[in-house]
C-alpha positions in Angstrom: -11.3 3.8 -25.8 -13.6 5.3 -28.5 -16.5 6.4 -26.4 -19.2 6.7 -28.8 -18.3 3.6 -31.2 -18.2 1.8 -28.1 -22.0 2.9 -27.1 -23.0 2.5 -30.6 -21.9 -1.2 -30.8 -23.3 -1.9 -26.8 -26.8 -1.1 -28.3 -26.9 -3.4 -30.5 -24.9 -6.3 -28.4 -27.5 -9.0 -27.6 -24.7 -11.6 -26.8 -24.3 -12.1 -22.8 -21.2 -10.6 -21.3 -19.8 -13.2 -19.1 -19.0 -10.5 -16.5 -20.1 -7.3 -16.2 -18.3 -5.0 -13.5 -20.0 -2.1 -12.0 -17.5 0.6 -10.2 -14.9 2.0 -12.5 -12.4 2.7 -9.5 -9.5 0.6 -8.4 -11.5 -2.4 -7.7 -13.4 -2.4 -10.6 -10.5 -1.8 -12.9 -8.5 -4.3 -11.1 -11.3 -7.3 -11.7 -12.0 -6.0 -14.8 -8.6 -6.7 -15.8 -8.4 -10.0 -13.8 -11.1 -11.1 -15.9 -10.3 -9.7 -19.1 -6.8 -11.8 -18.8 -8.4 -15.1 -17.7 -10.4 -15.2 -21.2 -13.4 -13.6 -20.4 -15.7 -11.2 -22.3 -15.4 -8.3 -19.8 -17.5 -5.2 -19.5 -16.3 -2.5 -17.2 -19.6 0.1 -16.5 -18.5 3.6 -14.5 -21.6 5.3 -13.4 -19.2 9.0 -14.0 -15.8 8.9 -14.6 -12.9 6.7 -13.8 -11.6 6.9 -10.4 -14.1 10.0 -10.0 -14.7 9.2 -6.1 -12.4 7.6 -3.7 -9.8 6.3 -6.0 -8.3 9.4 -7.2 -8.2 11.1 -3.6 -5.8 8.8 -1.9 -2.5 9.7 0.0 -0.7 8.6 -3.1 1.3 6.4 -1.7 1.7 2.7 -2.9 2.6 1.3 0.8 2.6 -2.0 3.3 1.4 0.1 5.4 3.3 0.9 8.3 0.6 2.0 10.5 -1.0 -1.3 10.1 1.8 -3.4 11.4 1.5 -1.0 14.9 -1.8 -2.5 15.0 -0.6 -6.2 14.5 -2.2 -6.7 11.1 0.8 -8.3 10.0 -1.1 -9.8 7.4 -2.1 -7.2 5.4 1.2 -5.7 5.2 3.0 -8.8 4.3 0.2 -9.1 1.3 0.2 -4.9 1.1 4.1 -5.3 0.7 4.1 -7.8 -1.9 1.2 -5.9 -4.1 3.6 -3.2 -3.9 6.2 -4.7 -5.1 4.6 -6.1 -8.3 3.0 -2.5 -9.0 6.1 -0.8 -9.2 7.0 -3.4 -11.6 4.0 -3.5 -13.8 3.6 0.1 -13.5 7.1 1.7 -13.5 6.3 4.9 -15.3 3.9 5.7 -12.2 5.3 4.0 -9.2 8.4 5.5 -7.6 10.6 4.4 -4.7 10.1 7.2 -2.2 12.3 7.8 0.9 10.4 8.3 4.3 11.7 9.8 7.0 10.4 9.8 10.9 11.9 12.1 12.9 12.8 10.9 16.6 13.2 12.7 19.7 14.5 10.2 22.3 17.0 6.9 22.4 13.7 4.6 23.1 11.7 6.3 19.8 15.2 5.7 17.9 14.9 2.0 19.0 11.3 1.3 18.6 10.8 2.8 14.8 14.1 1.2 14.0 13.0 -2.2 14.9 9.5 -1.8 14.0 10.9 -1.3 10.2 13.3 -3.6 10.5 10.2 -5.9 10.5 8.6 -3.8 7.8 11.5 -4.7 5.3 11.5 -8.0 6.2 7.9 -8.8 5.4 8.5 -7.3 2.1 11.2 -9.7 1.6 12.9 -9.4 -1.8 10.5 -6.7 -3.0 11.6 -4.4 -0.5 12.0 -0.8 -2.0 14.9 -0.2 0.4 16.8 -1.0 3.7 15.2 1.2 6.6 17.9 2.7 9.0 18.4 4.9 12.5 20.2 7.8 10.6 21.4 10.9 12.7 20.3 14.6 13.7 22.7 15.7 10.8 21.4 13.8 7.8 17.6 14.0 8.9 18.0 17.8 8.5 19.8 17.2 5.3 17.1 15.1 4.2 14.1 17.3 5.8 15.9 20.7 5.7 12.6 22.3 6.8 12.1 20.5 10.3 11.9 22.0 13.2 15.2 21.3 15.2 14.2 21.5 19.2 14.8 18.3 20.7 15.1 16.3 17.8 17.5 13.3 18.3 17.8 11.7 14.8 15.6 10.2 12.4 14.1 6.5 11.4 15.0 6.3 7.3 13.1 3.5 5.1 11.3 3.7 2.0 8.0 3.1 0.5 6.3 4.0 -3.2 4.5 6.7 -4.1 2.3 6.9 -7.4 0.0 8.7 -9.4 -3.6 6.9 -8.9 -5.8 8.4 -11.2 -3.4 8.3 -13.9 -2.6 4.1 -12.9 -6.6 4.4 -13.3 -6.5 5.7 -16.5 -3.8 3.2 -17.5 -5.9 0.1 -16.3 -8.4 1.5 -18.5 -6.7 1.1 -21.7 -4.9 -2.0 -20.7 -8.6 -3.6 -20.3 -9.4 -2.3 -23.6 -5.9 -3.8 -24.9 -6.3 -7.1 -23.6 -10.4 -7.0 -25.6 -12.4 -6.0 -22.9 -14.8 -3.1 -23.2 -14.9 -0.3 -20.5 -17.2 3.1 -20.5 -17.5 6.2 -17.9 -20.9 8.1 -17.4 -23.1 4.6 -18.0 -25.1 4.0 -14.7 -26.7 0.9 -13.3 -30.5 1.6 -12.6 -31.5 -2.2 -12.4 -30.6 -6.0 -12.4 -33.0 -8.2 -13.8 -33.1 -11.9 -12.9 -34.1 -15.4 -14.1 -36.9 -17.3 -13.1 -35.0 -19.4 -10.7 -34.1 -15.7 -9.1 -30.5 -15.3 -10.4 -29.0 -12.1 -12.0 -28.9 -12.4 -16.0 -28.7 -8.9 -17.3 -28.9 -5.1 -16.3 -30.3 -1.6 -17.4 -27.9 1.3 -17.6 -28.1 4.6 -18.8 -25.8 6.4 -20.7 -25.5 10.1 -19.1 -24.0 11.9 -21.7 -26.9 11.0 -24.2 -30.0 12.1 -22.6 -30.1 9.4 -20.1 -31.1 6.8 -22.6 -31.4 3.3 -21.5 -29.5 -0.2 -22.4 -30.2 -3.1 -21.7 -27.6 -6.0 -21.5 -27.3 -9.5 -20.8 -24.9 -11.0 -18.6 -23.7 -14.1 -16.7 -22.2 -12.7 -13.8 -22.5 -9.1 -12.1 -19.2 -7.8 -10.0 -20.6 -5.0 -7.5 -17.3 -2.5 -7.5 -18.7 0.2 -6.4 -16.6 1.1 -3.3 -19.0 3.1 -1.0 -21.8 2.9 -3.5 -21.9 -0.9 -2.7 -24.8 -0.4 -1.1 -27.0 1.4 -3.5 -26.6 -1.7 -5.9 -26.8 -4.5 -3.1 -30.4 -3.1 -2.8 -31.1 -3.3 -6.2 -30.5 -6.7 -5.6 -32.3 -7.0 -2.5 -34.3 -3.8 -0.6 -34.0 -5.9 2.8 -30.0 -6.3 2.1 -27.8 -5.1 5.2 -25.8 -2.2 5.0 -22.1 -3.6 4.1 -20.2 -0.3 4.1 -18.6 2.1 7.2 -17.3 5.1 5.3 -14.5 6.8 6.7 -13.4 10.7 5.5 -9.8 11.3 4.4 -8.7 14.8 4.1 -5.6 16.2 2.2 -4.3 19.6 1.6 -1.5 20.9 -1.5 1.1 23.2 -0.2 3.4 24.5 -2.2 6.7 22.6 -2.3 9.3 25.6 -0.1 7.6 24.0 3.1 8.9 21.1 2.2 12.1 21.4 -0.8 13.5 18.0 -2.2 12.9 13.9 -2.6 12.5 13.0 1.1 8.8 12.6 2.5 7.7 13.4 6.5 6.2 10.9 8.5 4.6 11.9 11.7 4.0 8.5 13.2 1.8 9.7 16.4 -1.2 12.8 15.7 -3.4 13.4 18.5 -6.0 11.1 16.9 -3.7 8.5 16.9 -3.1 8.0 13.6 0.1 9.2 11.4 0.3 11.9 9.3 2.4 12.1 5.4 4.0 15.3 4.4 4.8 14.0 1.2 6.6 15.5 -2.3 4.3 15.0 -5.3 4.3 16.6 -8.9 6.3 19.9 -7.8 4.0 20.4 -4.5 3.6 19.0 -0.8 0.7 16.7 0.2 -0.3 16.7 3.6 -2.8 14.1 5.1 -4.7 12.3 6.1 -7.5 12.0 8.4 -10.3 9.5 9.4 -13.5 10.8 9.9 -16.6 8.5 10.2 -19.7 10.2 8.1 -22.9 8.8 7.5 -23.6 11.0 4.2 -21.7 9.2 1.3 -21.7 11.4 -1.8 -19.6 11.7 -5.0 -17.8 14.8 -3.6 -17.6 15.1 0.2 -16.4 18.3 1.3 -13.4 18.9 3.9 -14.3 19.7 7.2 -13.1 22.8 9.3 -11.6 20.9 11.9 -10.1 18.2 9.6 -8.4 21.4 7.9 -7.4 23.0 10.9 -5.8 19.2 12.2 -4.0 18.9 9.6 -2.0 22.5 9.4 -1.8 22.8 13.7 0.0 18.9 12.9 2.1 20.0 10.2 3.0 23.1 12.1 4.3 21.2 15.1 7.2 19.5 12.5 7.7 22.1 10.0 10.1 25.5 11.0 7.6 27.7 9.0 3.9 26.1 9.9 1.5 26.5 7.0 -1.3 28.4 7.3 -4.7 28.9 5.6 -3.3 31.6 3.0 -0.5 28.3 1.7 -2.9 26.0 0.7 -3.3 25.6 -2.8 -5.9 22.8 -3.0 -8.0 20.8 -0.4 -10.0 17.1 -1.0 -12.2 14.9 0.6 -12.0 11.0 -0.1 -14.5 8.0 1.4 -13.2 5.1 2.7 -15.4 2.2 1.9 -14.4 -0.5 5.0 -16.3 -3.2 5.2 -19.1 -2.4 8.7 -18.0 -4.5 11.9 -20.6 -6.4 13.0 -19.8 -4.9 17.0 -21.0 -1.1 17.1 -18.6 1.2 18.6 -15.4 0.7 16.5 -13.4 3.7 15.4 -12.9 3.7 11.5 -9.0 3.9 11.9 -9.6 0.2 14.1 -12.3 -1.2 11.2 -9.4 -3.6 9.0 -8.8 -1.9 5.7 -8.5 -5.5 4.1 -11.5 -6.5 1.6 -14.4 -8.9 2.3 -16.2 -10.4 -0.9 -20.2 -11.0 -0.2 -22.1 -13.2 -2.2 -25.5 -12.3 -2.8 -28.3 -14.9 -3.1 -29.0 -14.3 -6.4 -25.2 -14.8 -7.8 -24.1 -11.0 -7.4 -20.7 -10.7 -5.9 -19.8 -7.7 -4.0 -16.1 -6.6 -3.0 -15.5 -4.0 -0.5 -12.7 -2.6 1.7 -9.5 -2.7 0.2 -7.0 -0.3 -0.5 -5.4 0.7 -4.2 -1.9 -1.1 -3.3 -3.9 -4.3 -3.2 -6.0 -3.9 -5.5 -4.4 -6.7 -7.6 -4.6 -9.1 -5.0 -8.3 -8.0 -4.5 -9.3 -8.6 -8.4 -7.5 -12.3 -8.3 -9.9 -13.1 -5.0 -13.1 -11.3 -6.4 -12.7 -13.6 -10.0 -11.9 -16.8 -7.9 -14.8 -16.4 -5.6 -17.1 -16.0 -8.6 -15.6 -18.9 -10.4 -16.1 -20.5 -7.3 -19.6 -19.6 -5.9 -21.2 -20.1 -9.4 -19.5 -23.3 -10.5 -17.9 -21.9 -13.2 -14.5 -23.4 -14.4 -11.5 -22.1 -12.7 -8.7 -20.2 -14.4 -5.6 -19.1 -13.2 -4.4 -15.5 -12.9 -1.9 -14.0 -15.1 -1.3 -10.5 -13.4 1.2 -10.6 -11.4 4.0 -9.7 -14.2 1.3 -8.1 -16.8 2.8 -4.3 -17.9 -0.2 -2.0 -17.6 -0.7 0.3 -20.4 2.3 3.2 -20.9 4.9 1.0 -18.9 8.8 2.2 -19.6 12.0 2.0 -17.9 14.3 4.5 -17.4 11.7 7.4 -16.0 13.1 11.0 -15.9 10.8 11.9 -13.0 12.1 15.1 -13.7 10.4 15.4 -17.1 6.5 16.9 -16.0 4.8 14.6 -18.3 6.7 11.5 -17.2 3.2 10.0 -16.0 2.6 9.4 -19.7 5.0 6.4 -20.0 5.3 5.2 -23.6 2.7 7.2 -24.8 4.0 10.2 -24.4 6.0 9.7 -27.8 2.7 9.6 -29.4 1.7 13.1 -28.1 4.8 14.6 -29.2 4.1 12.8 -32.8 0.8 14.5 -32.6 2.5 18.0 -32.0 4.7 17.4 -34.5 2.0 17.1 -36.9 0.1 19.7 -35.5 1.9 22.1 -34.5 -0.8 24.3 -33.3 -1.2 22.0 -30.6 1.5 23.1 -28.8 -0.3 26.3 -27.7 0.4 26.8 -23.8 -2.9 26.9 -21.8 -0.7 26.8 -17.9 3.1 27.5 -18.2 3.5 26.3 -14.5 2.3 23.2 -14.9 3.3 22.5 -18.3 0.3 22.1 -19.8 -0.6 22.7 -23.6 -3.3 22.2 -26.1 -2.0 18.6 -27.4 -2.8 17.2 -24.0 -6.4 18.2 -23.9 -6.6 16.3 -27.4 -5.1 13.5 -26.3 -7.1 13.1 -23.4 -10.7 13.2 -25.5 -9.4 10.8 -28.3 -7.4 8.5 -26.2 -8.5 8.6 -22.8 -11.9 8.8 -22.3 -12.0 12.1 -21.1 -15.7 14.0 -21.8 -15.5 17.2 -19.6 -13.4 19.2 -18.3 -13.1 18.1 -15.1 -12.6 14.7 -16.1 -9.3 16.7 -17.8 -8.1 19.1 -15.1 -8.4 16.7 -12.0 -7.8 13.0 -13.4 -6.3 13.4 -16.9 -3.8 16.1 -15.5 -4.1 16.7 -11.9 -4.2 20.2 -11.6 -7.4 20.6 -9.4 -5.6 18.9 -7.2 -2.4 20.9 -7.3 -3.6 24.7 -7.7 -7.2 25.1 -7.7 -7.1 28.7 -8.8 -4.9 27.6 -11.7 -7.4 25.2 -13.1 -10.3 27.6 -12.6 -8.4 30.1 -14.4 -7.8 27.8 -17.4 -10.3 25.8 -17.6 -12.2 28.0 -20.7 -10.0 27.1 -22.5 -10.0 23.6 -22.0 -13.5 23.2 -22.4 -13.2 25.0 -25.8 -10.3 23.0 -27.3 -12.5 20.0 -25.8 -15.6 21.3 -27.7 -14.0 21.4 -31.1 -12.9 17.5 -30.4 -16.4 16.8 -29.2 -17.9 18.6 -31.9 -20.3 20.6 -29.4 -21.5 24.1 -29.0 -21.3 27.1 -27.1 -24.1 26.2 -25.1 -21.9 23.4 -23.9 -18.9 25.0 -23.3 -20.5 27.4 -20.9 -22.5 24.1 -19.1 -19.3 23.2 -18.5 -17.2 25.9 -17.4 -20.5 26.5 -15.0 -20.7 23.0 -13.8 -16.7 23.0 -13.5 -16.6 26.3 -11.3 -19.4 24.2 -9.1 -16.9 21.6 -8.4 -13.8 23.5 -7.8 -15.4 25.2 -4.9 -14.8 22.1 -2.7 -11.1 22.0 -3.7 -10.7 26.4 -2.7 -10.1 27.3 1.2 -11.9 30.9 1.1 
């Protein structure tokens, strides 16, 4: 995970990669992995920084996917259930079992929940997180002491996990690089070149942190990752190529954790769009989402629109004894869905399947799209098979299922605010011990110090400062005003690691007040 040695030694690489995987989200990481493991010399290429785009702006929540079993995909949620299973095994520093409660105002919603998660736990089979059960009026206010009370009957009680994604990002990222695989943020594609017989055998990328200059590699295979960029590269490969992507907008907002104290997470199974809606406990706050707004624009950061903000707090409000306004929220984000496009116009994106479709390209490019972060697993074992497949390579078998990813420990203290580091977190406090300057405190609410910032430049990839304050950490998406307010600092203690100048450090703070804007409610 040493950037610039990294860069330095892709220069002068003439060897073909076997595989080179464009998209440094969920997917990518996933297959990245999945390749790495089955023997493969692996190169991961993220065209900013890990999980920049969809995959660190998800609900958080590791799930089956309850919503998609009231739609009959029972499929996907027996697959969905499974995935989650092995995550929270593989990733147990990250994953939690979480405890979901829907409340119920009538005998027949008492029944029909009930039974509906009955079936839910069943499809799960033994890696169920928990037996779902009716519970009554009395212990769904103990559980959600801030509900509303008027006509509530009871509550529907089962259990799901919840996660950290950009940090499980992160973590793939150095497991990849564990296992001898190379990955690298801020390189992006510009071109595939082909063979004379017309099929893909290297690329040209550009590394954006050095002046945009150019690299050319050689490869066997190309793995288009790019969630809803797929398009961009499946024209490189083709101008005439069919759009493959209908992206969808998801919307959360942070509350502060009074509107909703303890373990126990909301679920509003029935909005006015027809969808559900989480309230959900995560690092100290309240997450409240999401929505599902088609857009045709698909950009890096997609801003929250005025009615999906005002959806979400009128919905919230209707649960919650003290409705959140405007004035609560402490952060807002905007995520893209990439589902794959129906062929039939007229579908509504919450109706378009959310499992992934792999298209192979003419030229040997294999595309993945669709697909949520609980599969992703599951996605990275079909994306390597298909490629084994569809270019007559020699199969291999998967060995992912029970691989740790990077920082895995038992025994989390999810009280502990730096839990998310797993086993590395002894290696921080070894680095403080040493230098004890390092403990300065740049955000006493969020427990943040110096050593972190360090840690995240040397060990994690991190090369600004938002790459710190909203994947690294997350606290751009906990308290915007809090990581405006420190974020000088950060980019100074990042400058001295990076060895750059003043000129830099104002870039950034410039370029990192830009960004926040999206995540401020004015």
């Amino acid at each position: 995970m040493k950037r610039e040695t990294l860069v330095d030694a892709l220069r002068k690489d003439l060897e073909p990669w076997d595989i080179v995987i464009v998209g440094g989200g969920a997917t990518g990481l996933g297959a990245a992995l999945e390749a790495v493991t089955r023997g493969y010399r692996t190169l991961l290429l993220e065209q900013v920084d890990f999980a920049k785009s969809t995959s660190s702006k998800s609900t958080k929540l590791v799930h089956g996917g309850v919503r998609y079993l009231a739609q009959g995909d029972v499929s996907l949620v027996r697959e969905a259930s499974v995935e989650r299973g092995l995550l929270a095994a593989n990733a147990p520093h990250l994953v939690r079992n979480l405890a979901f409660v829907i409340p119920t105002f009538s005998l027949w919603e008492n029944f029909k929940y009930t039974i509906g998660l009955k079936m839910y736990d069943w499809l799960a089979g033994r890696l169920s997180l928990g037996k779902s059960e009716h519970i009554s009026k009395a212990e769904t206010l103990q559980r959600l002491s801030t509900l509303k009370q008027d006509h509530l009957a009871g509550g529907v009680l089962y259990h799901d996990g919840q996660f950290d994604d950009s940090r499980l990002a992160v973590n793939l990222a150095q497991t990849i690089a564990d296992k001898g695989g190379t990955v690298l943020n801020y390189m992006r594609v510009t071109s595939l070149r082909k063979d004379a017989t017309g099929n893909i055998s290297g690329l040209t990328v550009k590394d954006t942190l050095n002046g945009g200059e150019e690299i050319f590699l050689n490869t066997r295979a190309v793995i288009n990752a790019t969630g809803v960029f797929a398009d961009d590269v499946l024209e490189m490969d083709n101008p005439a190529a069919p759009k493959s992507i209908a992206a969808s907008q998801g919307v959360h907002v942070v509350l502060d954790s009074h509107f909703l104290p303890g373990h126990n997470a909301l679920m509003i199974p029935a909005t006015s769009d027809g969808r559900v809606l989480f309230v959900v406990p995560w690092h100290n706050k309240v997450v409240v989402g999401t929505t599902d707004t088609p857009v045709n624009h698909i950009s890096l950061e997609p801003h929250a629109l005025e009615e999906e903000i005002g959806f979400i707090l009128r919905t919230a409000g209707q649960y919650l004894s003290h409705p959140p306004q405007r004035t609560d929220v402490r952060s807002v984000w905007a995520g893209l869905r990439p589902l794959a496009a129906p062929k039939a116009e007229g579908h509504k994106t919450k109706e378009i399947s959310r499992s992934h479709k792999i298209i192979v390209s003419g030229s040997g490019l294999i595309t993945i799209i669709g697909g949520k972060w609980t599969t992703y697993r599951r996605m990275a074992e079909d994306v390597i098979h298909q490629l084994e497949v569809s270019l007559r390579w020699k199969e291999t078998t998967s060995v992912t299922h029970h691989l740790k990813v990077h920082g895995a420990t038992n025994n989390v203290n999810w009280d502990d605010p730096w839990y998310f580091y797993g086993s590395d977190v002894l290696h921080i406090h070894q680095m403080v011990a040493t230098q004890p300057d390092l403990q300065e405190e740049l955000s006493r609410d969020f427990h943040i110090i110096k050593a972190q910032v360090v840690w995240a430049v040397r060990e994690e990839m991190a090369r600004n400062i938002e790459d710190f304050l909203a994947r690294r950490t997350r606290l751009l998406f906990l308290d915007a005003h809090e990581a405006l307010r420190i974020a000088p600092a950060v980019a100074r203690i990042m400058a001295e690691e990076l060895h750059k100048d003043e000129h830099w450090v104002a870039t950034q703070i410039s370029s990192f007040e830009a960004a926040a804007k999206a995540y401020l409610l004015t």
